[in-house]
C-alpha positions in Angstrom: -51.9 14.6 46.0 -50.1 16.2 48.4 -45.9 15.8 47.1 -44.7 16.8 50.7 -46.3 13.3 52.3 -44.5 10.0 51.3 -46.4 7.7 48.7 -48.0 4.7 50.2 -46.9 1.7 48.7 -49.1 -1.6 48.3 -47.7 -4.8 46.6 -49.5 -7.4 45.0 -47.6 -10.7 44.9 -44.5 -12.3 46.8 -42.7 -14.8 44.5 -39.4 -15.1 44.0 -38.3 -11.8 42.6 -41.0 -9.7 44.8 -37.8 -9.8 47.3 -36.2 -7.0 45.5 -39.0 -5.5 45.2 -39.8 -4.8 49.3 -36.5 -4.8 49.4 -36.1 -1.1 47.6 -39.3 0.1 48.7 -38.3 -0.2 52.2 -35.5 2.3 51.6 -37.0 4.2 49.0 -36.9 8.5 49.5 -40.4 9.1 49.5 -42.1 6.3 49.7 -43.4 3.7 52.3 -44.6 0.3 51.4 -47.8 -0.6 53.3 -49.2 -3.6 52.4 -48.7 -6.7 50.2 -51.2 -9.2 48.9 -50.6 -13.0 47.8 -53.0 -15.9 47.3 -50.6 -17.6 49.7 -51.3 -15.2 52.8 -48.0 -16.7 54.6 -45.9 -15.4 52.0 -47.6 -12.0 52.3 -46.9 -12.1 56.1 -42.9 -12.6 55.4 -43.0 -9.6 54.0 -43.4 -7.7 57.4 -45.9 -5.4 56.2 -50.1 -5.7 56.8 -50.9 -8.7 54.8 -53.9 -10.0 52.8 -54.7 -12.8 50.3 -57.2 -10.5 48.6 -56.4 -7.6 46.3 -60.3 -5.6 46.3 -60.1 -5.8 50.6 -56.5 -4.6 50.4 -56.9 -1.7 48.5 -60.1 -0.8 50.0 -58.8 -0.9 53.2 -55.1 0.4 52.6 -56.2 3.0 50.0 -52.4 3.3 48.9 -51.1 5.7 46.5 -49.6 3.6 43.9 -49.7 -0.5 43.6 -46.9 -2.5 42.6 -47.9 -5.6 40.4 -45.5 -8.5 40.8 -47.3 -11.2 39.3 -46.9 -13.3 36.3 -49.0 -12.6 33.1 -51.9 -14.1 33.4 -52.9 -12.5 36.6 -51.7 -8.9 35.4 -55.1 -7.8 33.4 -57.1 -8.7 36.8 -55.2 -7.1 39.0 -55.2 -3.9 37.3 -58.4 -3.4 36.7 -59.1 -3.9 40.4 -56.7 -1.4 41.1 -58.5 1.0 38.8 -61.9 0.2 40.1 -60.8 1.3 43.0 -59.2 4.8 41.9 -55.8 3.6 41.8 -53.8 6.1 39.5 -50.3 5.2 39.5 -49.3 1.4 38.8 -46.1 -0.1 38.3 -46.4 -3.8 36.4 -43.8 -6.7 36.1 -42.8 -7.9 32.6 -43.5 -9.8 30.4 -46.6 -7.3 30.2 -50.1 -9.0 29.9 -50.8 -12.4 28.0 -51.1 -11.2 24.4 -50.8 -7.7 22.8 -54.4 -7.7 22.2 -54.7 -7.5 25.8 -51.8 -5.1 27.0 -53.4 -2.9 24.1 -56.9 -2.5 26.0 -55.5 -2.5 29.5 -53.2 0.6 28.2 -56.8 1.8 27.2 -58.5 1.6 30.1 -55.6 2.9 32.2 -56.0 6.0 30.3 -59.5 6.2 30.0 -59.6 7.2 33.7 -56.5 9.1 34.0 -53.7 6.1 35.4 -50.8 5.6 34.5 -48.7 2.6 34.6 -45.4 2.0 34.3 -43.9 -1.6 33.1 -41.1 -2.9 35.3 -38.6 -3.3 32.7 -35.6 -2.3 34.7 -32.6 -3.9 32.2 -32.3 -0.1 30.9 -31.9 1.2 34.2 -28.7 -0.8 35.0 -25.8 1.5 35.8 -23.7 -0.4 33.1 -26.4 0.9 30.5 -26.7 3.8 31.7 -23.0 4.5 31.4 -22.8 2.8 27.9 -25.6 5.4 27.2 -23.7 8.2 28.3 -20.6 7.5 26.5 -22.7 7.5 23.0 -24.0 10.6 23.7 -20.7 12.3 24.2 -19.4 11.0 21.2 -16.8 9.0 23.2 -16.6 6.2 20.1 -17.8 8.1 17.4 -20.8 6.7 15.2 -21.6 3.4 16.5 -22.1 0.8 13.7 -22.4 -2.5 15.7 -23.4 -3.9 18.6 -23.9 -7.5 20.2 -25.1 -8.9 24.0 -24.3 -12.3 24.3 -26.6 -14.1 26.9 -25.0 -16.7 28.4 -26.3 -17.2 32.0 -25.6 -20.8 32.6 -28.6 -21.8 34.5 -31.0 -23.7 31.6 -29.2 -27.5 31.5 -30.3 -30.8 32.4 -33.6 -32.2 33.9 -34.0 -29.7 36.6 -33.4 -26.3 35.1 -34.7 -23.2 36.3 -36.5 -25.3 39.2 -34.9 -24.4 42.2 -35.6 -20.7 41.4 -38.5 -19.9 38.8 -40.0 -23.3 37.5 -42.6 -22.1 35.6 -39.9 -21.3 33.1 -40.1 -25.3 32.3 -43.7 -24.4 30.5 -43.9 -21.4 28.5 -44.1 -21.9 25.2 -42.2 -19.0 24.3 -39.3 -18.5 26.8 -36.1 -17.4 25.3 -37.4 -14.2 23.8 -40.7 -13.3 25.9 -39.3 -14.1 29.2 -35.4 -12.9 29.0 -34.5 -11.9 25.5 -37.4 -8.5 25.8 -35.2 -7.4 28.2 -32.7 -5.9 25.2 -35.2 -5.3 23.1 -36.0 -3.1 25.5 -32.9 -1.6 26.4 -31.4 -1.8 22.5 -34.2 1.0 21.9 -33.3 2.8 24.8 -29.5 2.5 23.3 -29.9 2.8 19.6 -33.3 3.8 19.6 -36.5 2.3 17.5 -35.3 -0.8 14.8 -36.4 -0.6 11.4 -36.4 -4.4 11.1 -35.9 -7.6 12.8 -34.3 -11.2 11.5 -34.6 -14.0 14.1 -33.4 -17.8 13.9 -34.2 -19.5 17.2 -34.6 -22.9 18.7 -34.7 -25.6 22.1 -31.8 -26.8 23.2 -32.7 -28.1 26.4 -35.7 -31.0 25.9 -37.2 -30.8 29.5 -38.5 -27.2 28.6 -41.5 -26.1 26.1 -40.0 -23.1 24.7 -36.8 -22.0 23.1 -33.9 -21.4 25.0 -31.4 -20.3 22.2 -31.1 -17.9 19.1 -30.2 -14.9 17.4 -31.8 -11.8 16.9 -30.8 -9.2 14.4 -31.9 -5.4 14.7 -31.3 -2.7 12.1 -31.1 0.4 14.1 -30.9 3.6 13.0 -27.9 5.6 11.1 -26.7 1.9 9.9 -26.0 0.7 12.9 -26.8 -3.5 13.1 -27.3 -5.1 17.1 -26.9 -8.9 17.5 -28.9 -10.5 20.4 -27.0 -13.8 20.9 -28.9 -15.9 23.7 -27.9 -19.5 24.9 -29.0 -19.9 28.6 -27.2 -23.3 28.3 -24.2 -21.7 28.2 -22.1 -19.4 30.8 -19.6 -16.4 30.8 -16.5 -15.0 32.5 -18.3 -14.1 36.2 -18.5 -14.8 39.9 -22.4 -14.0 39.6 -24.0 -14.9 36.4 -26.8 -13.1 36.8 -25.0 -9.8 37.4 -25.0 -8.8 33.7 -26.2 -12.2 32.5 -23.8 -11.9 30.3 -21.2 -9.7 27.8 -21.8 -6.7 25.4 -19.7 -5.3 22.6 -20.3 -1.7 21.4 -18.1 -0.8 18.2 -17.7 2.7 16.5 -16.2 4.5 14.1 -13.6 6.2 16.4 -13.7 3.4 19.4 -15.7 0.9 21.2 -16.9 0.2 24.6 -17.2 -3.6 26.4 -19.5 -4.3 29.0 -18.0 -7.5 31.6 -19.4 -9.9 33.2 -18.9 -8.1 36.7 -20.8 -5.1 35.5 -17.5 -2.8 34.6 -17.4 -1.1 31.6 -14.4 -0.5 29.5 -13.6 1.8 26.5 -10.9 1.9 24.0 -10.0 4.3 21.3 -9.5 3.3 17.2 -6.6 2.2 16.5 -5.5 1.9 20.5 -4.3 -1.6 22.5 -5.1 0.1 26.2 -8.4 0.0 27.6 -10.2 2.8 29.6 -12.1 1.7 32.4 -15.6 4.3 32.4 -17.1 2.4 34.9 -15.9 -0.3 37.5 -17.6 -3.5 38.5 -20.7 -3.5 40.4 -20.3 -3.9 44.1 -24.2 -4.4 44.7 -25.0 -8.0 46.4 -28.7 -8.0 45.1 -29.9 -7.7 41.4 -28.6 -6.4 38.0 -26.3 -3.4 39.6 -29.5 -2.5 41.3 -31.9 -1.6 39.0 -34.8 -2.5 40.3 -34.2 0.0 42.7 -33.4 2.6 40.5 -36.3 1.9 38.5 -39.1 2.3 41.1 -36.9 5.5 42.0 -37.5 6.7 38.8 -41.4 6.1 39.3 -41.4 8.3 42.6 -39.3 10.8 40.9 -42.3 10.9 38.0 -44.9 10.7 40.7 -43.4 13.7 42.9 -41.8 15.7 40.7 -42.7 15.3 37.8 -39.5 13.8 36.0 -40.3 11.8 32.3 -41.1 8.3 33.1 -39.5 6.1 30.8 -41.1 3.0 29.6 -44.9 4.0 30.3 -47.1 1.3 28.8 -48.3 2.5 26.0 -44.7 3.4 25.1 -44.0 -0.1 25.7 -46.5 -1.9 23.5 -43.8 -1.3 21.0 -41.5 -4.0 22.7 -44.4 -6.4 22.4 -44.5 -5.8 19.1 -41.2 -6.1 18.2 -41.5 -9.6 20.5 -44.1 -10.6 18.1 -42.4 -9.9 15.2 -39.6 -11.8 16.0 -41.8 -14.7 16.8 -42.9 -14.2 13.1 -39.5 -13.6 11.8 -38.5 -17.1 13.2 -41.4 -19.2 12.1 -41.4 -17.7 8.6 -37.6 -17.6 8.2 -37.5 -13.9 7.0 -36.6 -10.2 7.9 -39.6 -8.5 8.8 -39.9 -4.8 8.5 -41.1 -3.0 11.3 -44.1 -0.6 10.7 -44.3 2.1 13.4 -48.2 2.4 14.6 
């Protein structure tokens, strides 16, 4: 490929969150978004760009450089394959990825069997609030950290209509708390702490009008004794104008400090033994999604593509998450730590 032309951009599907996708392409160094596919062709359309309700006679006739898949599960498998039938080599993919590990595992396969690569759209890690919290570990700025817990609290999952107005299939899965929302720190706890040794989980449905759970706790052990708490309730609401900014609050404690992530995306840090707080980062002044990071996400991907930056959560790096996901599942059903065993 030649790096000094822009990367064509074709997207397949237009739901709710695609918005954010276009929305980054369109101003994205680099790269041009081309087309975008959707069963529902008038939802293509509103995207501005050439449309089609058929993935195989978009990519044959678009022939784009990389294909961004913003679809739910069960049409994920499909769609890739198509793309690779049709020489597609770079791919990005929403989460939750594929239906099962089982089939994630041989998609990852396949990908690689013919030189693709794909990259899962988990962009929670790539939230400036993260990244800053990361940064502030790595310098040492609160010493050894020895606990950490996010409490979800978004506000959105009461009464009969819940989740309706925005994303109503959340109503029917059968797992929602943890495979829809909670991956999202599994996720970004190993790109924190790094890999957990072992997971404890005690979850349950608050909320009677959905199938799945909607509440819990989740326990990691990290490494270098350092214990995360995951405490979701989507019933439940925190200190914010937008609650889906952070979706909630974090507290990172060390030996010689600790850091607090806010509801408005600003990030405070104070010293052992200290009353004033240190703001590292203030609040987020991006109108759109999470601080941003969807944007800077599919930036990292054209980075990877052009120059040849490390791409972070490739998927076969990322089959760990949906084994951790499992896990907890198993953790909650049987009522017991489970030790993780790295493959």
């Amino acid at each position: 490929m030649n790096t000094q032309q822009a990367i064509s951009v074709a997207c397949v599907g237009a739901g709710y969150f695609s918005r954010f996708h276009y929305e980054s392409w369109s101003r994205m160094p680099g790269a041009v978004p081309i087309a975008s596919c959707n069963r529902d062709i008038n939802k293509a359309k509103e995207t501005g760009l050439a449309a089609y309700d058929d993935l195989s006679r978009m990519l044959e006739a678009e022939k784009p450089d990389l294909v961004d898949i913003i679809l739910p599960p069960v049409a994920q498998a499909e769609a890739i394959r198509s793309a690779l039938r049709f020489g597609i080599k770079w791919l990005i993919c929403q989460k939750p990825f594929c239906l099962s590990l089982d089939e994630a595992e041989k998609i990852v396969s396949e990908a690689e069997a013919v030189g693709a690569t794909i990259v899962v759209h988990e962009n929670f890690r790539f939230q400036p609030w993260y990244r800053a919290i990361k940064v502030a570990m790595t310098e040492g700025r609160i010493g050894t950290p020895l606990q950490a817990t996010f409490r979800l609290r978004p506000g959105d999952g009461q009464g009969p209509r819940a989740y309706l107005d925005r994303q109503p299939y959340f109503q029917e899965m059968p797992r929602f708390l943890v495979h829809e929302t909670a991956v999202h720190w599994v996720d970004t706890f190993r790109f924190l702490f790094d890999a957990p040794s072992a997971v404890y989980a005690d979850l349950r449905q608050i909320n009677p009008v959905i199938a799945g759970e909607d509440a819990g706790f989740i326990l990691f052990d990290h490494p270098n004794g350092l214990n995360a708490l995951f405490d979701g309730n989507r019933c439940l609401d925190h200190s914010a104008k937008n609650l889906r900014q952070t979706m909630g609050e974090a507290l990172i404690e060390g030996t010689e400090g600790s850091l607090v992530l806010n509801g408005d995306g600003s990030v405070e840090l104070r010293g052992f033994g200290k009353q004033e707080r240190q703001q590292i980062l203030p609040p987020s002044d991006h109108d759109g999604f999470g601080g941003d990071c969807v944007h800077a996400l599919q930036s990292h991907v054209i980075s990877g593509l052009l120059r040849g930056t490390p791409l972070e959560n490739t998927a076969r790096e990322y089959l760990d998450v949906i084994r951790i996901e499992e896990n907890i599942y198993l953790s909650a059903a049987e009522g017991r730590k489970i030790n993780l065993e790295t493959p």
